[in-house]
N, CA, C and O atoms as a Tinker XYZ file with bonds, in Angstrom:
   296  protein
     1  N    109.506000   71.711000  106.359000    73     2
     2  CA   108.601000   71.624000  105.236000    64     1     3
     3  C    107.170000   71.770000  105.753000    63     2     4     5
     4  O    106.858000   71.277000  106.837000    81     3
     5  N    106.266000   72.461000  104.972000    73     3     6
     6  CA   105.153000   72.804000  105.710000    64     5     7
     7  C    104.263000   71.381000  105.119000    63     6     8     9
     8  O    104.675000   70.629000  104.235000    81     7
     9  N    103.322000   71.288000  105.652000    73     7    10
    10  CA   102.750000   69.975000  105.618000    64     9    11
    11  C    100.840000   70.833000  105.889000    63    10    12    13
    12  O    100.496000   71.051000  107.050000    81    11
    13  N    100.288000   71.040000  105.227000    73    11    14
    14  CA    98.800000   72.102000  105.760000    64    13    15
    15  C     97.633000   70.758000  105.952000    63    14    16    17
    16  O     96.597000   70.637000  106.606000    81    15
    17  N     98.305000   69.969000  105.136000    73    15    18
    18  CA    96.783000   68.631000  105.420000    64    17    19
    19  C     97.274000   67.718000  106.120000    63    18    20    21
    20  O     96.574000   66.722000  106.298000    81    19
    21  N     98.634000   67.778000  106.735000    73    19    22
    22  CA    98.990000   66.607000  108.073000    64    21    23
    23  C     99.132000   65.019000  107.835000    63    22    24    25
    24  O     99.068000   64.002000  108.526000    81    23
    25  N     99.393000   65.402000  106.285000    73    23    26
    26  CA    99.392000   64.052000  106.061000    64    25    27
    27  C    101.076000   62.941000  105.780000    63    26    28    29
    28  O    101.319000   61.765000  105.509000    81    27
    29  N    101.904000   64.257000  106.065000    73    27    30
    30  CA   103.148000   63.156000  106.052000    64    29    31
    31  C    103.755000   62.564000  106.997000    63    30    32    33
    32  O    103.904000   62.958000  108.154000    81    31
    33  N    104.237000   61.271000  106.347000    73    31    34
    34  CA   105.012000   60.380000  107.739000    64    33    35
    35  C    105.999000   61.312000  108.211000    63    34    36    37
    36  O    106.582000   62.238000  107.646000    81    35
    37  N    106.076000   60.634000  109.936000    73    35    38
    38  CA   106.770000   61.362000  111.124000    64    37    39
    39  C    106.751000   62.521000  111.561000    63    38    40    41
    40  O    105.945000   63.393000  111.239000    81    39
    41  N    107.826000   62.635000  112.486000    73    39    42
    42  CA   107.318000   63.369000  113.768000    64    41    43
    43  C    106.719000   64.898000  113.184000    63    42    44    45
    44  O    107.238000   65.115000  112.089000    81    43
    45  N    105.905000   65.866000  113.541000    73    43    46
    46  CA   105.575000   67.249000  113.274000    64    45    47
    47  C    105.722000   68.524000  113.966000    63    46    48    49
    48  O    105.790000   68.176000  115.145000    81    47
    49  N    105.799000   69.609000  113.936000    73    47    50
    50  CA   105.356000   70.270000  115.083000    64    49    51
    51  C    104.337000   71.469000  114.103000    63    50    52    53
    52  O    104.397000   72.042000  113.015000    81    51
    53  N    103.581000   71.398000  115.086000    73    51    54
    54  CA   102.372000   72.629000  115.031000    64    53    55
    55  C    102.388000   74.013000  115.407000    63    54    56    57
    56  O    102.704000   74.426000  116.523000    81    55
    57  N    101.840000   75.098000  113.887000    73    55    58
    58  CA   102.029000   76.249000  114.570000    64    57    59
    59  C    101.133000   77.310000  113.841000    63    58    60    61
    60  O    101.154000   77.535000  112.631000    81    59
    61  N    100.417000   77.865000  114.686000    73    59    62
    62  CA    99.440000   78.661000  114.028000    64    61    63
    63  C    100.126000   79.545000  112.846000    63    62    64    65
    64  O    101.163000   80.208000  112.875000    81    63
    65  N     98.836000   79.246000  111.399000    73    63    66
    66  CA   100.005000   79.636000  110.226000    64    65    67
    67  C     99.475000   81.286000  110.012000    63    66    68    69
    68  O     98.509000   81.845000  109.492000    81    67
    69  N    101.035000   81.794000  110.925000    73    67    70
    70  CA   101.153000   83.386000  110.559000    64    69    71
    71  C    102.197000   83.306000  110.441000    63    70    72    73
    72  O    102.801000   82.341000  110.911000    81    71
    73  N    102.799000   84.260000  109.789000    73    71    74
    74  CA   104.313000   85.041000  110.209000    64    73    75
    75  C    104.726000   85.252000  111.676000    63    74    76    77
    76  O    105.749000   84.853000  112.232000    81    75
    77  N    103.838000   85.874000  112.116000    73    75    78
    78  CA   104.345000   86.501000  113.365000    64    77    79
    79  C    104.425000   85.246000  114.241000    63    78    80    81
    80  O    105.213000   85.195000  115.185000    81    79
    81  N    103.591000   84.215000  113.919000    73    79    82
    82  CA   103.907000   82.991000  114.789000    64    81    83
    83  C    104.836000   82.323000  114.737000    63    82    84    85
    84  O    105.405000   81.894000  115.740000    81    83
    85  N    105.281000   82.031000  113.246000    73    83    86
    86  CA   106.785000   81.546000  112.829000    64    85    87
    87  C    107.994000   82.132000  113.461000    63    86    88    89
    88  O    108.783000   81.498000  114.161000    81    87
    89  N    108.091000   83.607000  113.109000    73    87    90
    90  CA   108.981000   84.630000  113.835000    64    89    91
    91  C    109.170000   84.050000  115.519000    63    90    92    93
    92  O    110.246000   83.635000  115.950000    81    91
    93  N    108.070000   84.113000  116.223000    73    91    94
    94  CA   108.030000   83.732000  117.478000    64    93    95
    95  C    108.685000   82.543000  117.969000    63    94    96    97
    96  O    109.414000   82.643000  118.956000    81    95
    97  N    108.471000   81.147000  117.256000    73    95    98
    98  CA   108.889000   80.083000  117.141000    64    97    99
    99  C    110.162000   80.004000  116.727000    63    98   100   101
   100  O    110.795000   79.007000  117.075000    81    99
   101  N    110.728000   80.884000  116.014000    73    99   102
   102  CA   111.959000   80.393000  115.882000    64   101   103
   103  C    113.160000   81.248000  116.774000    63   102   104   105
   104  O    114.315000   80.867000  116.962000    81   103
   105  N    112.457000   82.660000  117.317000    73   103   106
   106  CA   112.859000   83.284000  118.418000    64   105   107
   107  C    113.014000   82.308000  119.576000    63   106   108   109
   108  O    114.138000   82.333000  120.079000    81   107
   109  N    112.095000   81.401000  120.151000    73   107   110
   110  CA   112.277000   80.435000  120.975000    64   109   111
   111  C    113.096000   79.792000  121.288000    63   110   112   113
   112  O    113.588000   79.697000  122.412000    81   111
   113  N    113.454000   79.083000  120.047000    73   111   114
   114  CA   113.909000   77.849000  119.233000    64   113   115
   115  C    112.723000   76.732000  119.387000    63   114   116   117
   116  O    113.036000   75.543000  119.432000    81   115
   117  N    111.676000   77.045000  119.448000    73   115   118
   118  CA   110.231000   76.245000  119.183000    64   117   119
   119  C    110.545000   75.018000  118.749000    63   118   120   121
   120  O    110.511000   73.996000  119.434000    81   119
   121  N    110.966000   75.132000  117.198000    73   119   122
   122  CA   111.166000   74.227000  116.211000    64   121   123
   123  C    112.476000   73.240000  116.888000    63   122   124   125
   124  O    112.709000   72.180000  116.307000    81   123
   125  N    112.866000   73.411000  117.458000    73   123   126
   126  CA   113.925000   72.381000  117.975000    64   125   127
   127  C    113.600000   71.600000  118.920000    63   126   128   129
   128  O    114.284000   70.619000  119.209000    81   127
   129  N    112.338000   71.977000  119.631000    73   127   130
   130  CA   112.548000   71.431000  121.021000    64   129   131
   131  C    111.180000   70.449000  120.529000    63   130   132   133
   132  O    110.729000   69.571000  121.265000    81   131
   133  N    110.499000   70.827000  118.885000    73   131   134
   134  CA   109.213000   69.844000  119.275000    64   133   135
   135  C    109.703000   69.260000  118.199000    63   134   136   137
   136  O    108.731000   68.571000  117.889000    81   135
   137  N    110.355000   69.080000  117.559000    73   135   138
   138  CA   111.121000   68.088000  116.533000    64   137   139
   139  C    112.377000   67.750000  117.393000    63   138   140   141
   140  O    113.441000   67.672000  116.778000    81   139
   141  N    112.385000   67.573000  118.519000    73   139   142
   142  CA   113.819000   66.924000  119.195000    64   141   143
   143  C    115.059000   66.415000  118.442000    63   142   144   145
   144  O    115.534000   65.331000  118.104000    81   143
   145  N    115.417000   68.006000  118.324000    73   143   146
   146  CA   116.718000   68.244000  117.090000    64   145   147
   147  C    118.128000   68.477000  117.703000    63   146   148   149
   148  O    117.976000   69.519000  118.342000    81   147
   149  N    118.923000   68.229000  117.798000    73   147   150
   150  CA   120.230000   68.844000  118.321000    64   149   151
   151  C    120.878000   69.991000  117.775000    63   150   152   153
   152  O    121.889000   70.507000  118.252000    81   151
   153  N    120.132000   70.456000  116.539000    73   151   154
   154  CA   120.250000   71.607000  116.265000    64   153   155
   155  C    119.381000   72.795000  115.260000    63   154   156   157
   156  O    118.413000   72.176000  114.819000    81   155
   157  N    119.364000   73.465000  115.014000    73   155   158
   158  CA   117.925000   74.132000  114.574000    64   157   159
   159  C    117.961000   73.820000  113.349000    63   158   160   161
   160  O    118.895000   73.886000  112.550000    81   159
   161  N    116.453000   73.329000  113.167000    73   159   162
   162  CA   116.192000   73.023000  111.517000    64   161   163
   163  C    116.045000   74.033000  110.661000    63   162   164   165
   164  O    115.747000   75.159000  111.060000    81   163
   165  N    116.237000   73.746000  109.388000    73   163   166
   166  CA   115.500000   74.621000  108.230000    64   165   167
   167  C    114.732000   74.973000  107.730000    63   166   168   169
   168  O    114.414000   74.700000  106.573000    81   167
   169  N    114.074000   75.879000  108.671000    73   167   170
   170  CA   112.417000   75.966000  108.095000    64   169   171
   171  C    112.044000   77.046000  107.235000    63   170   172   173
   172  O    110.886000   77.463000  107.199000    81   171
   173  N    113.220000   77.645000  106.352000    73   171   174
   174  CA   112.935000   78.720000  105.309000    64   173   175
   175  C    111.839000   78.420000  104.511000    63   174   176   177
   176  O    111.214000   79.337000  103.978000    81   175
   177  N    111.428000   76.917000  104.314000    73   175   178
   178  CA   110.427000   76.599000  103.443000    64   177   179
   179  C    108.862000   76.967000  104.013000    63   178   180   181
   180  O    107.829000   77.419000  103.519000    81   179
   181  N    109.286000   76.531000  105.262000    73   179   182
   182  CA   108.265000   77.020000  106.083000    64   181   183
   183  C    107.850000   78.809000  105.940000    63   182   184   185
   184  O    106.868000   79.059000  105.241000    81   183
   185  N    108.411000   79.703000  106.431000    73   183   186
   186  CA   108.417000   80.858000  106.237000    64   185   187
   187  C    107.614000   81.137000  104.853000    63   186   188   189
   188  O    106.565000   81.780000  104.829000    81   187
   189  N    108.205000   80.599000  103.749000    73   187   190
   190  CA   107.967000   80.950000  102.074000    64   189   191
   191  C    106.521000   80.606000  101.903000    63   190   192   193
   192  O    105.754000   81.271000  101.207000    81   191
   193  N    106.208000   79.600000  102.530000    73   191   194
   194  CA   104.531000   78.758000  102.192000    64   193   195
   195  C    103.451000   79.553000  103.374000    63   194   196   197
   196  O    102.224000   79.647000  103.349000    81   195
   197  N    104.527000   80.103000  104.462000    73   195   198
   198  CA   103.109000   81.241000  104.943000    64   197   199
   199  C    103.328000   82.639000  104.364000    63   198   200   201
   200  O    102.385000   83.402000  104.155000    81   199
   201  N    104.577000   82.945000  104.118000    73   199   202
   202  CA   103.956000   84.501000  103.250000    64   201   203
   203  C    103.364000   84.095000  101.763000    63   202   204   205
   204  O    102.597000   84.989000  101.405000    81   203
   205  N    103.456000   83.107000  100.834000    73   203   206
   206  CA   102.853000   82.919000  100.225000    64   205   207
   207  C    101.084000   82.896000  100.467000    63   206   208   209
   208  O    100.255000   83.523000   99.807000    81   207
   209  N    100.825000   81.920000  101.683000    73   207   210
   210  CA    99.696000   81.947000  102.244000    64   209   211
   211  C     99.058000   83.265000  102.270000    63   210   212   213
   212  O     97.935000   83.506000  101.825000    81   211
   213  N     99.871000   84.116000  102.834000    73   211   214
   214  CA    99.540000   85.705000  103.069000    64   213   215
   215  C     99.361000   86.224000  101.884000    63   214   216   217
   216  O     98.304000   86.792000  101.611000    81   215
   217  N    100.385000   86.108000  100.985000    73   215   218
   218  CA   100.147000   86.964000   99.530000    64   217   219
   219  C     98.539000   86.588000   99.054000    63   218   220   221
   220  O     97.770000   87.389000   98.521000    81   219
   221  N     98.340000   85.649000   99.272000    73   219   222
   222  CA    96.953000   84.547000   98.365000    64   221   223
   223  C     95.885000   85.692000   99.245000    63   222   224   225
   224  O     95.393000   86.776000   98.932000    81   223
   225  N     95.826000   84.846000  100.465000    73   223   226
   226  CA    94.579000   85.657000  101.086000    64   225   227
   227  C     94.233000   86.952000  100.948000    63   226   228   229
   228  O     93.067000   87.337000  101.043000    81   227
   229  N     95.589000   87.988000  100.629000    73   227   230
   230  CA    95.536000   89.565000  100.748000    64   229   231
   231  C     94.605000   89.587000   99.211000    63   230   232   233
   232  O     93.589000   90.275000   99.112000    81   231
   233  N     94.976000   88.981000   98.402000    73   231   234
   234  CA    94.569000   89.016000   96.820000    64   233   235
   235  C     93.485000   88.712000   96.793000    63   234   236   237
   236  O     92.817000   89.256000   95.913000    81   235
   237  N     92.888000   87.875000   97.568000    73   235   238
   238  CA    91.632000   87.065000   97.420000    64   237   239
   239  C     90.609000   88.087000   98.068000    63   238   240   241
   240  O     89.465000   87.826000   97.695000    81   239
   241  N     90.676000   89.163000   98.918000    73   239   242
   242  CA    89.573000   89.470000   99.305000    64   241   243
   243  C     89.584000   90.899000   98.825000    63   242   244   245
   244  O     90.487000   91.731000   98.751000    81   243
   245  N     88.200000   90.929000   98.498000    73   243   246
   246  CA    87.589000   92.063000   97.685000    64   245   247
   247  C     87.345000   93.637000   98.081000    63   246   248   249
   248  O     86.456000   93.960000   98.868000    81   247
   249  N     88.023000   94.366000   97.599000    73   247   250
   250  CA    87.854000   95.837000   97.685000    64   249   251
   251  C     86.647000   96.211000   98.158000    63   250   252   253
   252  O     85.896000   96.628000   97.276000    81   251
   253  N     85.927000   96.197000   99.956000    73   251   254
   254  CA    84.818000   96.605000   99.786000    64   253   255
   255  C     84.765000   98.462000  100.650000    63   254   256   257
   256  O     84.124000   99.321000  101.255000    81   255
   257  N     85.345000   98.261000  100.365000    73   255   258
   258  CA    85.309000  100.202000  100.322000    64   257   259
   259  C     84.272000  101.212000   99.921000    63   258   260   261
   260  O     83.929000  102.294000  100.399000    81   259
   261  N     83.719000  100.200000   98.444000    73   259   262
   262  CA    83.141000  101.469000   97.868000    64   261   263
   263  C     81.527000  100.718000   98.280000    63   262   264   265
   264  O     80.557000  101.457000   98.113000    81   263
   265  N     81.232000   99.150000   98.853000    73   263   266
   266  CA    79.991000   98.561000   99.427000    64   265   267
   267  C     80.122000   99.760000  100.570000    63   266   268   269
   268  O     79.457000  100.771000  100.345000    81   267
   269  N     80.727000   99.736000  101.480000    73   267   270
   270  CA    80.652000  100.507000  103.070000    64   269   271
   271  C     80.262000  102.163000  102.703000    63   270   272   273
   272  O     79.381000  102.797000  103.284000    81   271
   273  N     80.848000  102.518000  101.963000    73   271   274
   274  CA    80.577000  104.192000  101.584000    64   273   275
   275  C     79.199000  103.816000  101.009000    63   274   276   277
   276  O     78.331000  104.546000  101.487000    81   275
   277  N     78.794000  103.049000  100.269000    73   275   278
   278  CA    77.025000  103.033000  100.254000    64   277   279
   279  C     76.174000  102.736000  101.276000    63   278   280   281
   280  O     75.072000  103.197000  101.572000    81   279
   281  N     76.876000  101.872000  101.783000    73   279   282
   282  CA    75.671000  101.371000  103.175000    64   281   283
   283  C     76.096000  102.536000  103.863000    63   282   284   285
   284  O     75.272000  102.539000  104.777000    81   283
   285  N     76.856000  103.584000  104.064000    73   283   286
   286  CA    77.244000  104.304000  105.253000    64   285   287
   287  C     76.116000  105.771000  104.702000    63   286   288   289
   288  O     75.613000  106.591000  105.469000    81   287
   289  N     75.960000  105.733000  103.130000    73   287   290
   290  CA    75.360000  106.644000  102.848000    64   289   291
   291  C     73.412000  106.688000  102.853000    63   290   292   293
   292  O     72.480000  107.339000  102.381000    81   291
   293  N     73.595000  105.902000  103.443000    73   291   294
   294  CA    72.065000  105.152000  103.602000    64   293   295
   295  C     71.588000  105.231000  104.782000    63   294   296
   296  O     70.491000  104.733000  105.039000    81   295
């Protein structure tokens, strides 16, 4: 379960929030060895709340294409 403000009880593990970092981590088995698991957890939720993350940010930033073709024409 992703946790972004660190505020729930017990143990955590930390991981820079990308995809490609998740991917990496669970290539490892990351998630097992810093949650001292005997077997790999479920972190699909995890996955869902950073491409969500991703969807947000891609949306959020502004078409500046047509700012740069003015300053470039200047």
């Amino acid at each position: 379960m992703a946790d972004p403000k660190a505020v729930m009880p017990g143990r955590g593990a930390w991981l820079t929030p990308t995809v490609d970092a998740y991917e990496l981590a669970v290539k490892r088995r990351a998630f097992r060895r810093a949650l001292r698991l005997d077997r790999e957890p479920d972190t699909s939720s995890v996955l869902e709340y950073l491409q969500g993350r991703t969807a947000e940010r891609t949306s959020e930033r502004p078409d500046t294409t047509e700012q740069a073709e003015r300053l470039m024409d200047n």
